[in-house]
N, C-alpha and C positions, 0 to 999 in steps of 0.2 A: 447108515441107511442111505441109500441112491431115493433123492427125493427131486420131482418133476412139479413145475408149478404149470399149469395149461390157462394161458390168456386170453378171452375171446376177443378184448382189443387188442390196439397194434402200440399202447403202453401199460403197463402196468400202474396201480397205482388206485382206481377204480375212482369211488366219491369223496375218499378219503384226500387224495392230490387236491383235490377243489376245498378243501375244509380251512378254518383258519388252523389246524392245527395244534389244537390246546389240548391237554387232555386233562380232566379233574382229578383229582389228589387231594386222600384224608389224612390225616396221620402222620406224614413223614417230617421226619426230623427238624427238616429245614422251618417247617410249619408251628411246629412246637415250641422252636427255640426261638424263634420270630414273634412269637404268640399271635399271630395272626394269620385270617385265612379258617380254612377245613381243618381244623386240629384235631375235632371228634369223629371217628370213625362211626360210632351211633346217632351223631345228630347228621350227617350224610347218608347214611343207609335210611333215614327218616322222610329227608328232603326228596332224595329221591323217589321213595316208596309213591309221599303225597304226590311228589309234580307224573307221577305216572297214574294217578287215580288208584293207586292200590290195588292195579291191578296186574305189577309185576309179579314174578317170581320172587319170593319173599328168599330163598336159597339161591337163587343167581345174582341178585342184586349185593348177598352181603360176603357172595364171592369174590363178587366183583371187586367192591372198595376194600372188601380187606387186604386184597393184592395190589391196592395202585400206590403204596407209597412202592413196593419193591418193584415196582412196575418201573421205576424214575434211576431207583441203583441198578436195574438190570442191563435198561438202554444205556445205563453209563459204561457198562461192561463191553457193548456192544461198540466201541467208541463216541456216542455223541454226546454234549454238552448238554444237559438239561438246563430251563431256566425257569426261573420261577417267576410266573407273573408279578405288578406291581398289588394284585388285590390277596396274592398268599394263597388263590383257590384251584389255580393249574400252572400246568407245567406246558413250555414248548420245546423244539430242539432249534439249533441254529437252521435258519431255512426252511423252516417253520412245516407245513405239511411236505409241500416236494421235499425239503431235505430228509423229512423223516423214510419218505418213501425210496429215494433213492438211495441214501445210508442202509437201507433194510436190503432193498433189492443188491446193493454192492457186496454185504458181507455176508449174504445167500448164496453167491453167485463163486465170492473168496473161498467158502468154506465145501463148494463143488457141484451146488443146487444149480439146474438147469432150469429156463424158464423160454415157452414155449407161445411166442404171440399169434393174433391172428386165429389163435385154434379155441373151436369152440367146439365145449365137453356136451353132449346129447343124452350120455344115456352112460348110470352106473350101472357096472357090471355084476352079478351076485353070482357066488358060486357057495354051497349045501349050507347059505341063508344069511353068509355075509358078506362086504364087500370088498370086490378083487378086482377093481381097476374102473376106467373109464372109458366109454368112446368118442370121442371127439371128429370134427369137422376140420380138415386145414384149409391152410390162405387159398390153397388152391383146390376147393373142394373136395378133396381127396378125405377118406374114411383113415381115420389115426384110433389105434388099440393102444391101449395101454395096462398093462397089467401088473398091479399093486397089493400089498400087503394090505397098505390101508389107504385110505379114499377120505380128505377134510372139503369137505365143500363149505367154500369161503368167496364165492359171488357175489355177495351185495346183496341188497333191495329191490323192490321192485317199481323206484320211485318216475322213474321214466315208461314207464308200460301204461300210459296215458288212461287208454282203453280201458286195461284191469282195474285202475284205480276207479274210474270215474265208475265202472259196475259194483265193485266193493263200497263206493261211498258217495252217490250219486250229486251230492251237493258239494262235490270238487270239480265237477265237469266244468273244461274250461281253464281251469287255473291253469300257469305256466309250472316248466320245472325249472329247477336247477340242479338237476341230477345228472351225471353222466348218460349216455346215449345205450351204454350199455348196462343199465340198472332195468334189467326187465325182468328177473324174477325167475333166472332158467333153472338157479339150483334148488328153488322150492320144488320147482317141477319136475327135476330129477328125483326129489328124493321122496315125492309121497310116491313116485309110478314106482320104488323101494319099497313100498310101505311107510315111511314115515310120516308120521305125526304131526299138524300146523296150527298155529292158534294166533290168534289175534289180529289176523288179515285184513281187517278191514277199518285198525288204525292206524291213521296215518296224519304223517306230522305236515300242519305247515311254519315254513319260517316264515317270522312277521315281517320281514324286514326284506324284499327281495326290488329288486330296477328291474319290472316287468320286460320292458323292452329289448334288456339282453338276458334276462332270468341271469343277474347276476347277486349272489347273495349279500348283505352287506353285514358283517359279521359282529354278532353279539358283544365285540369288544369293543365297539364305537357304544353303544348304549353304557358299557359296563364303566369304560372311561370315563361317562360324565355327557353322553348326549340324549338331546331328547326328542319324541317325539311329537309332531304340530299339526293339526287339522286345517281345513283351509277356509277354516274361523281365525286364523292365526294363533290357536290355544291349544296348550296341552290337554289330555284327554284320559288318561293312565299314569299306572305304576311301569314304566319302559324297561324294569328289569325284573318282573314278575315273570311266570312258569309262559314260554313259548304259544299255548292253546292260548291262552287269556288276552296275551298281547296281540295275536293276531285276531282273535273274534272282537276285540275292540279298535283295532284299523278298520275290519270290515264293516261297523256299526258304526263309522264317520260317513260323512255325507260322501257321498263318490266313492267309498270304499280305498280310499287311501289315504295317507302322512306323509307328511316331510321330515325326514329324520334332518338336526342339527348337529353335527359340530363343530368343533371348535380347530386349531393350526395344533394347540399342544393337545388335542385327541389323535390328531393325525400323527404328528411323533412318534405319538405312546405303541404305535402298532404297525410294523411295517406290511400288514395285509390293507390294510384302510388306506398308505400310502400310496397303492397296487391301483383300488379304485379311483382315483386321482388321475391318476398317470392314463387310463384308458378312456378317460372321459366320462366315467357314471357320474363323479362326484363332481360338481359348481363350485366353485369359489370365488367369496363376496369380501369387497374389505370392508363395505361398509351395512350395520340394519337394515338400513331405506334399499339398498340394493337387493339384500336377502326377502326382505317382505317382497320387491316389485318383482323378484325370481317365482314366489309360493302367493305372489294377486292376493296378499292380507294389508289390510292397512297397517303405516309402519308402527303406528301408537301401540295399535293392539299387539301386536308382535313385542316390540319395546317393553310392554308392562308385563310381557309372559315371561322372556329373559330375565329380565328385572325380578320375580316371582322367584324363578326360578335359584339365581345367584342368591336370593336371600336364604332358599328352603339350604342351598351348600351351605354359606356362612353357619346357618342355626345347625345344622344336620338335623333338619327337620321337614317332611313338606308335609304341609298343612291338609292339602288338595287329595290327594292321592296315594298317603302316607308310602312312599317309596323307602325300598330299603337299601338303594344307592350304597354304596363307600365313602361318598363325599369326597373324592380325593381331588378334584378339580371342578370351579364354575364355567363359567360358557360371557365372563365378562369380556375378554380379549378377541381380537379378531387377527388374522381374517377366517370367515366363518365359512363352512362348505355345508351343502344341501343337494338332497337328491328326495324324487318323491318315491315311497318305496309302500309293497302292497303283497300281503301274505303268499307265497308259493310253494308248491309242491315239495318236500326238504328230507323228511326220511320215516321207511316203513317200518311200524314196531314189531307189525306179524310176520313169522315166517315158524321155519322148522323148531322142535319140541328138543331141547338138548337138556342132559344136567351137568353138574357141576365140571363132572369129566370132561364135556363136549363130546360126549356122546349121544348118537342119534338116537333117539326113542321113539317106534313103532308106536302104531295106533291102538295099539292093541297092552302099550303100558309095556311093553320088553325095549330092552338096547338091542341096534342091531349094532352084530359085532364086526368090526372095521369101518363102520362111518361114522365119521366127526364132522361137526361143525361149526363153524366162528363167526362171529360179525353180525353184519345186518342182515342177514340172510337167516336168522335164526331167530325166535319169538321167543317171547317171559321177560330180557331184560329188564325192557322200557316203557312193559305192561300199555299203559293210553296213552302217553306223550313222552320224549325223550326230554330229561336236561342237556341245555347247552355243553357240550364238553364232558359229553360221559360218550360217544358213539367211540373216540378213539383211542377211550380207554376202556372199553367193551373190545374193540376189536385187539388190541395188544394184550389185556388181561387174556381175554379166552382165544387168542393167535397163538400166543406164548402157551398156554395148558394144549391146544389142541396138538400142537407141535410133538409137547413132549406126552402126551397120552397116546396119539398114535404112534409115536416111534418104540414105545415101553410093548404097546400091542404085538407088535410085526416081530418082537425078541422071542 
């Protein structure tokens, strides 16, 4: 099949390129034989059920993990190297989000797929009630037809559309994003003016952990590594590796409404996206306490005896405080130390279009309409109230991958 990808930026890649690029994995081999890590497929379908409020899709969720260990041998097929994190619970590829995007995009392109920048899709086309193409917008204002067998709307979120957000959920108004410029929500809008079906609009994630001033995200692997986060009493205040909603409504219920995330030089190692923030200047770098405390205006004691706290809960694999359920694989004893103050932002929409298993679109009215699929974040039930860390980009490969081949099995 002659397949056409329609861009409305001027690269592909979407929210997904800005991600640290991990994707979670139950089950697979590597996992089992390691014994560590997501080894149960049932207590992952569990995890996530809870950290979404139970109010996913109980049939999209256990679609979902039951395909992501093949999710890791397929991409191997694809040629990329999968790796497995040091905690055993995701996977990344070499180059972590870009490389997986433009790996994807190269052997799209190898295998004859055209991809079409700049052009933005306005309006699916229906012909005797299903769908047969698109029309799109080009660079140069110019009206582009396109006429297709089947029709995957795979846009995104709508975590940039400022505006929508803040009427869906008035008590965001305000926050920053870190969402791409073009996460506004067009293929929702295409496809209810279809008919289709949308639910759950009006949840939306924040990450806890964002550098207001560039809306840069600072990524769940800095906390997962072994860092933590400090109020500007100089003291922990949380579980920093608890469900995404919890951690950021307890930044915002610190005095100022913000933290100092800590880590450590062998946190920064452990993660070549955390080395990223470094290099662009979000992240500070201290050799010594007395510097880090007079960086976050805490007295150095109090800071001293929170580290100190904290190196003991590692040693025990215990914390007392906030009973964290950390890996312990590293303390925060060694310097030199880096600190950025960081403060919940706008990160990614759970609501969107009504699909099932197939990634087929389903009308409001409880029918499939037949030729529309859809994938990603652009689509509701996964991630029910809140999304786990590192399931968005194995949402969008699990049900990329079925959308792919459900529509191309349809157009036969």
């Amino acid at each position: 099949a002659e397949v056409i990808v329609v861009e409305k930026m001027d690269i592909t890649g979407g929210n997904t390129i800005r991600s640290s690029g991990a994707f979670n994995v139950a089950g697979h081999k590597l996992q089992i034989e390691a014994n560590k890590g997501r080894k149960d497929i049932e207590e992952f379908i569990e995890f996530t059920m809870t950290g979404g409020h139970n109010m996913n899709d109980p049939a999209l969720v256990r679609y979902m993990i039951e395909n992501s260990a093949g999710i890791v041998d397929w991409v191997t097929e694809l040629g990329f190297t999968p790796e497995i994190g040091e905690t055993y619970q995701s996977f990344t590829v070499p180059g972590y989000a870009p490389g997986l995007i433009i790996g994807l995009q190269k052997f799209f392109e190898e295998m004859g797929g055209k991809v079409m920048l700049s052009t933005k899709a306005t309006e699916i086309i229906m012909k005797d009630g299903a769908a047969a193409g698109i029309i799109a917008e080009g660079a140069d204002g110019g009206k582009v037809t396109i006429n297709a067998g089947a029709v995957v709307i795979a846009t995104g979120g709508y975590g940039a559309n400022l505006e929508w957000i803040a009427e869906l959920d008035p008590s965001l108004k305000g926050f920053v994003t870190n969402n791409h410029p073009g996460a506004t929500g067009d293929g929702i809008v295409m496809a209810q003016a279809v008919g289709a079906a949308v639910r759950d609009l009006n949840e939306i994630q924040t990450h806890p952990t964002v550098h207001v001033p560039t809306a840069t995200m600072m990524t769940e692997g800095c906390r997962n590594a072994g860092g933590i986060l400090v109020n500007t009493s100089g003291k922990r205040f949380t579980n920093e590796v608890n469900y995404r909603d919890i951690v950021s409504e307890a930044i915002l219920s610190q005095d100022q409404g913000f933290a100092y995330l800590i880590i450590n030089q062998e946190i920064v190692d452990s993660n070549g996206n955390i080395q990223g923030y470094y290099d662009i200047g979000v992240l500070q770098k201290f050799d010594t306490i007395a510097d880090l405390a007079k960086f976050m205006n805490v007295e150095e004691s109090v800071l001293q005896e929170t580290m100190d706290k904290w190196n003991k809960a590692v040693a025990e694999k215990n914390d007392p405080e906030f009973n964290s359920q950390f890996t312990w694989i590293r303390n925060l004893s060694k310097g030199p130390w880096y600190s950025v103050a960081v403060s919940p932002g706008i990160h990614h929409t759970m609501g969107g279009i009504v699909i099932n298993t197939n990634t087929e679109v389903i009308s409001t009215d409880g029918k499939v309409i037949p030729g529309l699929f859809a994938c990603g974040e652009v689509t509701g039930g996964v991630h029910g109230g809140n999304r786990v860390g590192g399931n968005a980009i194995l949402d969008c490969l699990v049900f990329g991958k079925t959308a792919g081949e459900k529509s191309a099995a349809y157009i036969k």
